[in-house]
C-alpha positions as CSV (number, residue, x, y, z in Angstrom):
1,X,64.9,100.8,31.2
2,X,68.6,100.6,32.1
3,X,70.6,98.2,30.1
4,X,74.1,96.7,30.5
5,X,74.2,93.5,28.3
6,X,77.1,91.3,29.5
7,X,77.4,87.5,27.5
8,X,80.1,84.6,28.7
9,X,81.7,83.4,26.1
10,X,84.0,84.7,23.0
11,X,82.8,81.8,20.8
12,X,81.0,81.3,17.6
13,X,77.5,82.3,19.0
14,X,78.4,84.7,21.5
15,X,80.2,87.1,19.0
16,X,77.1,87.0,17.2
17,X,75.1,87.7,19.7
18,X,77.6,90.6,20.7
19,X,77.1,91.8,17.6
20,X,73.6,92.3,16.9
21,X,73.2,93.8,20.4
22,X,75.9,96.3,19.5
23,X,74.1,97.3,16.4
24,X,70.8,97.6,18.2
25,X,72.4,99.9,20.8
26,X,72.8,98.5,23.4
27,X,75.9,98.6,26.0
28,X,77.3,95.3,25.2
29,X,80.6,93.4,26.4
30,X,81.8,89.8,26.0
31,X,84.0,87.5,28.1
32,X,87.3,85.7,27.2
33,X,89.7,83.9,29.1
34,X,92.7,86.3,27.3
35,X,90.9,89.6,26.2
36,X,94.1,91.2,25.2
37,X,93.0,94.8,25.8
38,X,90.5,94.6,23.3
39,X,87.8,96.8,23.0
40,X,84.4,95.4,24.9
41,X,86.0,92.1,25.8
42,X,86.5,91.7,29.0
43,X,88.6,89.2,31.5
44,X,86.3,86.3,33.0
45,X,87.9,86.1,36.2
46,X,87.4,90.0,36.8
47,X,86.1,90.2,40.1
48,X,84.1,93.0,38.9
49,X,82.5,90.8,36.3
50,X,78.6,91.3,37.4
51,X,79.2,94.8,38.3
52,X,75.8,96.7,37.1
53,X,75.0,94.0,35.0
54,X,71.2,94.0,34.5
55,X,71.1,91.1,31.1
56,X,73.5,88.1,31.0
57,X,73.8,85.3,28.2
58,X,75.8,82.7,28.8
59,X,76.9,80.3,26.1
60,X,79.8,78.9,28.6
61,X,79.1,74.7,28.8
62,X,79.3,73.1,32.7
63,X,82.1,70.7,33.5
64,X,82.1,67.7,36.2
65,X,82.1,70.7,38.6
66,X,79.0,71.9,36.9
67,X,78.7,75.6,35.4
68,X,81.9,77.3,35.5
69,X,80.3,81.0,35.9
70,X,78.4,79.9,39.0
71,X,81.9,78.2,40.0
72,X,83.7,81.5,39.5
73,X,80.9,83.9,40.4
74,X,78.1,82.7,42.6
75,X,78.1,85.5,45.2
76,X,78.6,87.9,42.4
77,X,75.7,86.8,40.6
78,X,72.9,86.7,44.0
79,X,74.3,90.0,44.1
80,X,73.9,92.0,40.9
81,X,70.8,93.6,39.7
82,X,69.8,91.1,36.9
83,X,66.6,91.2,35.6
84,X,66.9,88.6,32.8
85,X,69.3,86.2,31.9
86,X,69.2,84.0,28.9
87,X,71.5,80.2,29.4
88,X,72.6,78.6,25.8
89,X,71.7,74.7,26.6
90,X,71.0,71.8,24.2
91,X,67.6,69.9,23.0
92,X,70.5,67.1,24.1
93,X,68.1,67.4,27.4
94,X,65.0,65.2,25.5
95,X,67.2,62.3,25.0
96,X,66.5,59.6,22.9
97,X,62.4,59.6,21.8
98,X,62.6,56.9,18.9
99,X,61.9,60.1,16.1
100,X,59.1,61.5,18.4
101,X,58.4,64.9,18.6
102,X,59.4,67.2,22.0
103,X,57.7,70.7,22.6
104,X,58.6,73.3,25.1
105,X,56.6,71.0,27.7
106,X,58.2,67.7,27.6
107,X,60.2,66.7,30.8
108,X,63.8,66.4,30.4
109,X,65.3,62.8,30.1
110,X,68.7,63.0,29.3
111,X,70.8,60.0,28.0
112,X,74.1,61.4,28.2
113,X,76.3,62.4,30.6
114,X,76.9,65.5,28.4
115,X,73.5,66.0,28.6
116,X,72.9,65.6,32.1
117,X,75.3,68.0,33.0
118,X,73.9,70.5,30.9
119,X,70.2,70.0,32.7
120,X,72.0,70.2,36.2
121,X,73.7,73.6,34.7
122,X,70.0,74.8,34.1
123,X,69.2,73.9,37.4
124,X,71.8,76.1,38.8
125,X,70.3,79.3,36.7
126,X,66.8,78.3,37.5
127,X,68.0,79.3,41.2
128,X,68.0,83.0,40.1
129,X,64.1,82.7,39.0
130,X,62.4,84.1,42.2
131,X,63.6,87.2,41.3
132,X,65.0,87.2,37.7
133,X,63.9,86.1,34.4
134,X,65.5,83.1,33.4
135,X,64.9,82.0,29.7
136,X,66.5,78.4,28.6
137,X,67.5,78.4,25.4
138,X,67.4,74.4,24.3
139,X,69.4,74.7,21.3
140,X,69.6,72.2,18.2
141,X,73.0,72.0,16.0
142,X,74.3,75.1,14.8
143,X,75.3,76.3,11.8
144,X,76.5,79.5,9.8
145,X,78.7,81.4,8.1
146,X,82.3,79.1,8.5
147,X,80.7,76.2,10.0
148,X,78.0,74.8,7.6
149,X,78.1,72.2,4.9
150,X,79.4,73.9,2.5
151,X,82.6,74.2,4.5
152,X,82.2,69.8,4.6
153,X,81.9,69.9,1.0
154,X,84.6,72.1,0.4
155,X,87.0,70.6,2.6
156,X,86.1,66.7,0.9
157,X,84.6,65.4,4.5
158,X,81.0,65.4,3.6
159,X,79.2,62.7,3.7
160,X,75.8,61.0,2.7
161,X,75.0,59.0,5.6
162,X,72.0,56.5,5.6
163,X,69.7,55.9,8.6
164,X,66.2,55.8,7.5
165,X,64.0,57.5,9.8
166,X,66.5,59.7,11.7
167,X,66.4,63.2,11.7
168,X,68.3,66.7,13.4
169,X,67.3,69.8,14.3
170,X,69.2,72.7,12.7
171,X,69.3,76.8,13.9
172,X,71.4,79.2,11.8
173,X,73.8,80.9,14.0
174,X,71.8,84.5,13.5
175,X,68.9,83.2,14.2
176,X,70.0,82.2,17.8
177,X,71.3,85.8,17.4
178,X,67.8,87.1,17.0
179,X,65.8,84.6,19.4
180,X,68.3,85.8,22.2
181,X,67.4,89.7,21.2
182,X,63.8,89.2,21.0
183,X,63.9,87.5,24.7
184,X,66.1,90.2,26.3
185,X,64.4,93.3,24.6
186,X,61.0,92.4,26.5
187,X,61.5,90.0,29.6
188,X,58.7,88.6,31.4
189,X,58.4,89.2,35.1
190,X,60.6,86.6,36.9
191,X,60.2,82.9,36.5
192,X,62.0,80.7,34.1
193,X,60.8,79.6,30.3
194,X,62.0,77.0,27.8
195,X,62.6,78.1,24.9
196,X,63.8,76.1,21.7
197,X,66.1,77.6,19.3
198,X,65.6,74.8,16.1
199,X,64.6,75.8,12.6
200,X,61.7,74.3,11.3
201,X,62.3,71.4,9.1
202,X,63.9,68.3,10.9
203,X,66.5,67.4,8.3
204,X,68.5,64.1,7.5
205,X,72.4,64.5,7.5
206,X,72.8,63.7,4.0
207,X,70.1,66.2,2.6
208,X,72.0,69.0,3.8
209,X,74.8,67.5,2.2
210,X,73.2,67.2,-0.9
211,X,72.0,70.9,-0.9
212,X,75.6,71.7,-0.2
213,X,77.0,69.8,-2.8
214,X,74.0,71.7,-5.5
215,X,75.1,74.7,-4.5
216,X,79.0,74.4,-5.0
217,X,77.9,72.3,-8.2
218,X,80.0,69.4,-7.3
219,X,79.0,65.8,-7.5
220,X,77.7,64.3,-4.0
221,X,79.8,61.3,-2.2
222,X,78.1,58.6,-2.6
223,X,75.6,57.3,0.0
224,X,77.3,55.2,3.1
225,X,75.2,53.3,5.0
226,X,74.7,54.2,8.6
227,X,76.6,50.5,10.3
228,X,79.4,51.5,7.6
229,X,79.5,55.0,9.1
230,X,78.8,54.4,12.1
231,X,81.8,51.9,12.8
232,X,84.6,54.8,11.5
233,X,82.7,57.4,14.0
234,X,84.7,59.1,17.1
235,X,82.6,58.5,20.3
236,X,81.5,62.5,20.0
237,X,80.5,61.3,16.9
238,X,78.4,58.4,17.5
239,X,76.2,60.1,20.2
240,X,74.7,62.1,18.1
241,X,73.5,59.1,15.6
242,X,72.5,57.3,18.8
243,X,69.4,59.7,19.7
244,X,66.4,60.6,17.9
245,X,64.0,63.4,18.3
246,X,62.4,66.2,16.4
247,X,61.6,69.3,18.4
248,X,58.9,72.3,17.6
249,X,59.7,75.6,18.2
250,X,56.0,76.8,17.4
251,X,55.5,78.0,20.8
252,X,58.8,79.9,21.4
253,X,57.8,81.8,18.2
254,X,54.9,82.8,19.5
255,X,56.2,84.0,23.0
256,X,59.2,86.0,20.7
257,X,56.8,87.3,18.5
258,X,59.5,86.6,15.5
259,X,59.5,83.5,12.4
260,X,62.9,82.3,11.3
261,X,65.3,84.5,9.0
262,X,66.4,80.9,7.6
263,X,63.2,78.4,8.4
264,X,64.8,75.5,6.9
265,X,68.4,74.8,6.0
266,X,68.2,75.3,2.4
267,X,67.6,79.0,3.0
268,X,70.4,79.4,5.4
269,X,72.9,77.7,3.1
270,X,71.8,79.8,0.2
271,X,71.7,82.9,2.1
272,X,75.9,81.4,3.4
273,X,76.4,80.6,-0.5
274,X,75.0,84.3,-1.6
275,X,77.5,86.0,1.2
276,X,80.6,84.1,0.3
277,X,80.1,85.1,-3.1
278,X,79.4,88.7,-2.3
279,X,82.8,88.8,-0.5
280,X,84.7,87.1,-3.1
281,X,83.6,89.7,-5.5
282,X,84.4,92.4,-3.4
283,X,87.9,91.1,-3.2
284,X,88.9,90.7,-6.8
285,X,91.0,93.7,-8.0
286,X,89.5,96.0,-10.6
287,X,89.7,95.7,-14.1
């Protein structure tokens, strides 16, 4: 089957998607706003865009005026020959469920503006499901190489915040990679699936921070309770303390066929602490 993978987005997860695509072998480019003549980066108000495009990811978030690529390319996009395209949203969608758990199944119920937005966005790529596949990716918070704890730790911002009873959902960076490989290598006929990209173990805040902190060998902050937290929080902040969930991903590993490289996020910070040491040796001069 023909292939032409095109993803929206330059960011954190999209280069990694970008990447293990390329190493697979597949014809792969990536959007930017400024690509600067670099190679497989390409402009995002190209006109052209869609052209022979049969895969699309899009990691691009909607604004008031919804998604931005069905702002800049709806014709474009009714018109190419897509037969699966995979949308980066949020497990944000669930709202707040008091520490219950949310499957694949449960309706939306957004709390959030932010969160609304991104279930009207899926609505718009739902639109492409009579004759595309259309895979929703719900996504929890992401982490990886750069962007983990250990960077918190590191950088004297961790902390050990105290809220009994609330946890997050966690997915390393490459395992989003994977999940989104695993859809696009063997799309069902059209229709649309959920799909949730979230590691297995529902974590508190300040474990991860103490795994972090045992790693490095450093001494943990101290623990802060939540109201004392919570009062110093930015409004970004604060939303995320004010809903609680935990979501399964048992079923969308079943439909990819694949477990988690990192099924928890003490693996995935080991497996962050391992690299960062690899590199550091690699770096020091010889002897």
């Amino acid at each position: 089957m023909k292939r032409n993978l095109l993803i929206i987005g330059q960011g954190y997860t999209g280069l990694a998607i970008l990447d293990l695509a390329q190493r697979a072998g597949w014809p792969a480019r990536i959007t930017s706003r400024n690509p600067g003549g670099k190679p497989g980066v390409v402009a995002f108000d190209d006109p052209a865009l869609l052209d022979g495009v049969t895969h699309l990811v899009t990691t691009a978030p909607p604004g008031p005026q919804g998604d931005p690529v069905w702002a800049a390319h709806a014709e474009a996009l009714r018109a190419a020959p897509l037969t699966w395209v995979g949308y980066i949203s949020t497990t944000g969608v669930y709202g707040d469920r008091g520490g219950a758990w949310v499957d694949e199944a449960t309706p939306p119920a957004p709390g959030q503006e932010r969160s609304q937005r991104r279930l009207d966005a899926e609505g718009q790529w739902r639109a492409l499901a009579d004759r595309v596949a259309v895979d929703l990716f719900r996504t929890g918070g992401i982490y990886g190489p750069g962007r983990s704890a250990l960077d918190d730790v590191r950088a004297g911002t961790a902390r050990c915040v105290v809220k009994p009873g609330h946890s997050f959902s966690r997915i390393h960076r490459d395992d989003i990679a994977r999940a989104v490989m695993a859809a696009a290598h063997r799309p069902p006929g059209p229709g649309t699936r959920v799909l949730h990209l979230v590691d297995d173990t529902p974590s508190t805040q300040a474990d991860v921070t103490l795994e972090a902190c045992r790693l490095l060998g450093v001494t943990p902050p101290p623990p802060t309770p939540f109201a004392e937290a919570y009062a110093r929080m930015s409004e970004m902040g604060s939303s995320f303390w004010d809903e609680s969930r935990l979501v399964s991903s048992r079923r969308t590993r079943q439909m990819l066929g694949l477990d988690w490289a990192y099924p928890s996020f003490r693996e995935g910070l080991a497996a962050i602490f391992a690299a960062e040491g690899a590199e550091e040796r690699a770096e020091r001069p010889a002897e």
